[in-house]
Rosetta silent file (secondary structure, phi, psi, omega in degrees, C-alpha in Angstrom):
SEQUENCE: XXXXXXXXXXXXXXXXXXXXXXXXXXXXXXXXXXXXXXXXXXXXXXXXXXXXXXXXXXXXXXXXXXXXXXXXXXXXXXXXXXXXXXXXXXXXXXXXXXXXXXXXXXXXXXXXXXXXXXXXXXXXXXXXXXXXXXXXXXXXXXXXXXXXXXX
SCORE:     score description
SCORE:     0.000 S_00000001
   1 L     0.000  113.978  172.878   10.755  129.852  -32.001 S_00000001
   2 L   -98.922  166.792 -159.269   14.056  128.817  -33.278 S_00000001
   3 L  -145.824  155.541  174.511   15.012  125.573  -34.193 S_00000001
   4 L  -108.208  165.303  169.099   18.138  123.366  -34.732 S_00000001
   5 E  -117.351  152.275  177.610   19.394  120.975  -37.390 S_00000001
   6 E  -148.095  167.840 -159.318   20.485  117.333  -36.512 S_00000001
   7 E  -109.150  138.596  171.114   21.553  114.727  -38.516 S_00000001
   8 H   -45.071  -26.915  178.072   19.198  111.208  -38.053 S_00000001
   9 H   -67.389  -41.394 -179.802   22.168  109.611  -36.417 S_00000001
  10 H   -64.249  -61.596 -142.556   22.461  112.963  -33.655 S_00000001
  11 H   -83.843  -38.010  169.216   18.845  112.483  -33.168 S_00000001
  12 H   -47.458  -48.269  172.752   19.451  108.307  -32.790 S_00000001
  13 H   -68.844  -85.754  164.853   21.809  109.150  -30.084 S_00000001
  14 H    -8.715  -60.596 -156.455   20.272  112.208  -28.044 S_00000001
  15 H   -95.050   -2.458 -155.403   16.707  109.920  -27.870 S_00000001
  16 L    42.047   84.259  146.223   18.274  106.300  -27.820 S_00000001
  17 L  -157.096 -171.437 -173.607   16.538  104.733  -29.843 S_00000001
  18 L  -106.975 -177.226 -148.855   17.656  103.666  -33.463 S_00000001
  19 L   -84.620   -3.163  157.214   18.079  105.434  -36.418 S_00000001
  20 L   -92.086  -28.521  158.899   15.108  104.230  -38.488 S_00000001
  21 H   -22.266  -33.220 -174.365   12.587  105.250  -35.214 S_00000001
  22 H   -85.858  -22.546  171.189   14.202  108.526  -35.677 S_00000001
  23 H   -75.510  -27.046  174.433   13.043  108.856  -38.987 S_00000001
  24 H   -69.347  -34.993 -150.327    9.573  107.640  -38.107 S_00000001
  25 H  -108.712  -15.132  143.291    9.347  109.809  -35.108 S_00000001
  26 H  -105.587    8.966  144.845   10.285  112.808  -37.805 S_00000001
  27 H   -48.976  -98.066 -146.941    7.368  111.933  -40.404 S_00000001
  28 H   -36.775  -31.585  173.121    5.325  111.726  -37.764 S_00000001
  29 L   -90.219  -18.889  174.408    6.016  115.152  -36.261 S_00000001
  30 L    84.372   35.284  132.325    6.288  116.807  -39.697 S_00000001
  31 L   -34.087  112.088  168.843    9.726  118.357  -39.437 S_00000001
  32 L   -38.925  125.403  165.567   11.623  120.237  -42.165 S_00000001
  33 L  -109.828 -169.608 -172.614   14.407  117.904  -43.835 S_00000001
  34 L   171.752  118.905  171.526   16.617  119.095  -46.240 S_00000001
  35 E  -123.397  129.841 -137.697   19.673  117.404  -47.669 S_00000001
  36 E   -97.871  167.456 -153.134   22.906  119.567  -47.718 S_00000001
  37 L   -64.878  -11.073  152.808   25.349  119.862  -50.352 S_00000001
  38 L   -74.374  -79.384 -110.682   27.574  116.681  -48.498 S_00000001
  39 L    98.675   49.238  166.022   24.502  114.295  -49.184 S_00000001
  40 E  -131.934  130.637 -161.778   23.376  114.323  -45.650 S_00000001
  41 E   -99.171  144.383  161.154   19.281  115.058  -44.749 S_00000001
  42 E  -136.453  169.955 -160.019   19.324  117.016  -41.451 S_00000001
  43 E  -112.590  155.187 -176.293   16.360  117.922  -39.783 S_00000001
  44 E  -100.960  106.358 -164.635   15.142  120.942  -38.571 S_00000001
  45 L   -72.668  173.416  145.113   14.231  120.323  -34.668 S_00000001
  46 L   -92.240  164.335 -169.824   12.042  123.380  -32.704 S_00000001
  47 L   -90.835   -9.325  158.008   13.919  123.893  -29.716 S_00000001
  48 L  -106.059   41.628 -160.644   11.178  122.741  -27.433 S_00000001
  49 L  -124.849   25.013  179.568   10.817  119.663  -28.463 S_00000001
  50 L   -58.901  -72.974 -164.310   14.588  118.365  -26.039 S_00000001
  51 L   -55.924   21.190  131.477   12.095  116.711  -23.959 S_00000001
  52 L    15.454   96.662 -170.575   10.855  114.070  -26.342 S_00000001
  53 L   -39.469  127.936  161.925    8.850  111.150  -24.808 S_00000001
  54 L  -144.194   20.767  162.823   11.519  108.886  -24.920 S_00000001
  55 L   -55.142  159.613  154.403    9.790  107.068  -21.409 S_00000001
  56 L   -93.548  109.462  169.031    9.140  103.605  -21.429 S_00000001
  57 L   -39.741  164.928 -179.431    5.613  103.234  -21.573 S_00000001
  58 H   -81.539   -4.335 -172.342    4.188  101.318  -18.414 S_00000001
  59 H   -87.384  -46.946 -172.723    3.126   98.162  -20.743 S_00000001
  60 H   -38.583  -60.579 -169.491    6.820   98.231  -22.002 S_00000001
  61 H   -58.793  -45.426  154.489    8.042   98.226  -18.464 S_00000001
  62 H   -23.443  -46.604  156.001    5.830   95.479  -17.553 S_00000001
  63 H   -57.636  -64.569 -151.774    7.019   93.341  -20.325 S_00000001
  64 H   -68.566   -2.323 -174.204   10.534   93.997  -19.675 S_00000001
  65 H   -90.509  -41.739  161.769   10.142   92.949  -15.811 S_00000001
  66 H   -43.931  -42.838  167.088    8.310   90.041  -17.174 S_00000001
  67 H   -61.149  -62.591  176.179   11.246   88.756  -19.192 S_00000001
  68 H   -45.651  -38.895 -172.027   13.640   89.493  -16.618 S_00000001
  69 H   -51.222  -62.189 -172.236   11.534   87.337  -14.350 S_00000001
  70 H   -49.569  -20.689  161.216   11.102   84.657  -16.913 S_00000001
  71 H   -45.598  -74.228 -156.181   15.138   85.005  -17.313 S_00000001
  72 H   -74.509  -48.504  171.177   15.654   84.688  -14.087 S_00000001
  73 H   -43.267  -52.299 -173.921   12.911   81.788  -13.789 S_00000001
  74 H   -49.492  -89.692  154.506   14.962   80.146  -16.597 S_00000001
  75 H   -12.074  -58.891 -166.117   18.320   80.238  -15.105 S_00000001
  76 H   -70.762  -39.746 -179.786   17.355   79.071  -11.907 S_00000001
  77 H   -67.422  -28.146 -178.040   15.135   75.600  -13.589 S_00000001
  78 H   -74.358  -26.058  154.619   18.569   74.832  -15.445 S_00000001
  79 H   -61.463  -30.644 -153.236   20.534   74.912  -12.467 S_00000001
  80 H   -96.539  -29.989  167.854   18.228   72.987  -10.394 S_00000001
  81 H   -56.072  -51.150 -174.617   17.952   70.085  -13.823 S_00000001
  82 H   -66.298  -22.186  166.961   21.389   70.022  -13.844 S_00000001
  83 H   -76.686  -50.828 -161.048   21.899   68.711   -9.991 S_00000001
  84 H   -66.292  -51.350  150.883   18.894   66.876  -10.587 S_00000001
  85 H   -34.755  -55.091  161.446   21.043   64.908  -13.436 S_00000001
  86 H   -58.241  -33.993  162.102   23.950   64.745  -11.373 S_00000001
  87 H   -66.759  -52.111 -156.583   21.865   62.895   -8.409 S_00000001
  88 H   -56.595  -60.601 -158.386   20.037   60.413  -11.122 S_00000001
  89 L   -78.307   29.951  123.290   23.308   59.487  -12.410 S_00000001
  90 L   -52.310  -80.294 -162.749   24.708   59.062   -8.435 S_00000001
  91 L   -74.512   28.716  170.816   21.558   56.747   -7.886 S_00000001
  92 L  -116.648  -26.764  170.247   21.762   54.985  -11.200 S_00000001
  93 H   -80.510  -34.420 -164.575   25.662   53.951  -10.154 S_00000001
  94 H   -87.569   -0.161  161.247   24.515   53.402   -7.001 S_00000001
  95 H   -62.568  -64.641 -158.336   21.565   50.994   -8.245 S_00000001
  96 H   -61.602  -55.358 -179.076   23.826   49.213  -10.426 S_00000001
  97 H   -89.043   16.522  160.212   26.161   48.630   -8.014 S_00000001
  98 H   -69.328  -73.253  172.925   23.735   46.863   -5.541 S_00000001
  99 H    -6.522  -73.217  176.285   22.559   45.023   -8.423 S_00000001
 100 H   -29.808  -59.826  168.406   26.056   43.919   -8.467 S_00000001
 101 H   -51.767  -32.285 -169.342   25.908   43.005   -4.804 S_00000001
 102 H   -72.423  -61.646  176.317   22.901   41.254   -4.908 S_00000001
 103 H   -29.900  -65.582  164.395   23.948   39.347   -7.477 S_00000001
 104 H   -42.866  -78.993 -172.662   27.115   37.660   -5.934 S_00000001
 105 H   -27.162  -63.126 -171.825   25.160   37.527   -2.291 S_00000001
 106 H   -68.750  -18.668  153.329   22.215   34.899   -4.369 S_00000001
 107 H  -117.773   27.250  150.295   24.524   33.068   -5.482 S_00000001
 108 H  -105.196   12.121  145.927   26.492   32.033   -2.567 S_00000001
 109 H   -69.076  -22.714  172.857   22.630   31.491   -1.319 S_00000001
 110 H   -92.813  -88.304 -178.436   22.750   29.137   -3.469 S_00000001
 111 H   -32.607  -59.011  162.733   25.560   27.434   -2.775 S_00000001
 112 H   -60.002  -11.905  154.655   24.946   26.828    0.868 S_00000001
 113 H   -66.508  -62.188  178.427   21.940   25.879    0.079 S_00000001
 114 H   -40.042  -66.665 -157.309   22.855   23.575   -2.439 S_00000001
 115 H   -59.541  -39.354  167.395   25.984   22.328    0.249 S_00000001
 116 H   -31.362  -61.656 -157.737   23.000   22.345    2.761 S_00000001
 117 H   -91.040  -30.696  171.172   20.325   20.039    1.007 S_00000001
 118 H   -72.771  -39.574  166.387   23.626   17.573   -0.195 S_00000001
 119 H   -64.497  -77.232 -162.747   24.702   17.267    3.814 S_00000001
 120 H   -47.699  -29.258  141.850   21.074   16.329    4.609 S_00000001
 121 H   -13.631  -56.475 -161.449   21.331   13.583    2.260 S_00000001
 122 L  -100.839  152.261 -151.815   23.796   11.746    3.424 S_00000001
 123 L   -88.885  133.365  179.155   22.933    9.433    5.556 S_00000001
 124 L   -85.971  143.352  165.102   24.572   10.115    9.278 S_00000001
 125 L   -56.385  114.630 -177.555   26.709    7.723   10.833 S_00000001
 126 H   -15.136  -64.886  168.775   25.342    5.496   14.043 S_00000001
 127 H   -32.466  -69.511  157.276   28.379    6.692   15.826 S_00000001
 128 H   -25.154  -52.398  178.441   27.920   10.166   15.383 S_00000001
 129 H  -103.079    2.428  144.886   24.598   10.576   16.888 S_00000001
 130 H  -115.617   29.017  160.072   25.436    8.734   19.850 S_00000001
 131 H   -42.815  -81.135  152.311   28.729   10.572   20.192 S_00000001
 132 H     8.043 -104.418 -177.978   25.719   13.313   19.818 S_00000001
 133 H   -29.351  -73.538  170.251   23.833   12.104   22.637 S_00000001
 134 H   -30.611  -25.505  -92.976   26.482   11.599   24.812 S_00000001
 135 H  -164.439  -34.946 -159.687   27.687   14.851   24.380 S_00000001
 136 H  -105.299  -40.588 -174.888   24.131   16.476   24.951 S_00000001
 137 H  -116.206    1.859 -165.464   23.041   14.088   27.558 S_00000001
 138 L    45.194   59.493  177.827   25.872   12.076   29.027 S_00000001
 139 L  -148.806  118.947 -155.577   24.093    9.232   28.348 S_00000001
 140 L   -99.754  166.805  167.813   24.593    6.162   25.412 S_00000001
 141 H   -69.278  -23.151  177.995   21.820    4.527   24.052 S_00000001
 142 H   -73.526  -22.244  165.932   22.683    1.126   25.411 S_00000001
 143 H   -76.117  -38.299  149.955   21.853    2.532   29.176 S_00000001
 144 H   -10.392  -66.045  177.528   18.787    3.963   27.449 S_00000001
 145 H   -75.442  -11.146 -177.551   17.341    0.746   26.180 S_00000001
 146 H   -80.962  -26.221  177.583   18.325   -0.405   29.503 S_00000001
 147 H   -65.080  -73.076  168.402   15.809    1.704   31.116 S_00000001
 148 L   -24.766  108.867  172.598   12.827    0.756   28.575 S_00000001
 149 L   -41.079  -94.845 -170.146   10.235   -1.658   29.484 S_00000001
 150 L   -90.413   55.422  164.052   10.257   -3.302   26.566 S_00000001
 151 L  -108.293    0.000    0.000   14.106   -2.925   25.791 S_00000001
């Protein structure tokens, strides 16, 4: 069985993952180190050891789909708050400016009222209603009373 040497950084690359994992994952297998006359520990690999789990467990991959979702979940409520902001403050101008409307409209309810209840007041002239009459019935009040039994 022959074997290779790699440096923790070669072995960081080759499994992707990072470079203290790689040190963990060569405790754990119990691999010759050695550190050469630069200062650098390289490790002694067996040569059938390429294939290296380096899978994503099925829990991992579960998580990570779960995140994306929640990502994606994320993304999507902040777009839909942010229209939803952009309507309230539509229907909060368009509140105000009925408010606005209303306002003005109540009070020139009030003023024809008011001009209303000051015409009923005043006392109408004699003339006037039997202009009135005349007008409605072609008829004055003095042929009227002429008509009346006891006029």
């Amino acid at each position: 069985m022959s074997r290779q040497r790699f440096t923790y950084q070669e072995l960081s690359e080759k499994w992707g993952i990072t470079i203290p994992a790689a040190k963990q994952r060569v405790r754990r297998a119990g691999w010759k180190r050695g550190k050469g006359n630069d200062g650098i520990v390289r490790v002694l690999v067996p040569e059938d050891t390429d294939q290296i789990e380096t899978t994503v467990s099925p829990k991992k991959l579960l998580e990570s789909q779960i995140l994306e979702t929640l990502r994606d979940t994320i993304e999507n409520l902040t777009d839909v708050t942010i229209k939803q902001a952009q309507r309230i403050d539509d229907l909060t101008t368009a509140l105000l400016d009925s408010q606005q409307q209303n306002a003005v409209l109540r009070e020139r309810l009030a003023a024809l009222e008011a001009r209303k209840s000051t015409e009923a007041t005043l006392p109408q002239k004699p003339e006037d209603t039997e202009r009135k009459l005349q007008q409605g019935y072609g008829v004055t009040l003095k042929r009227i009373r002429r008509w009346l039994p006891f006029g």
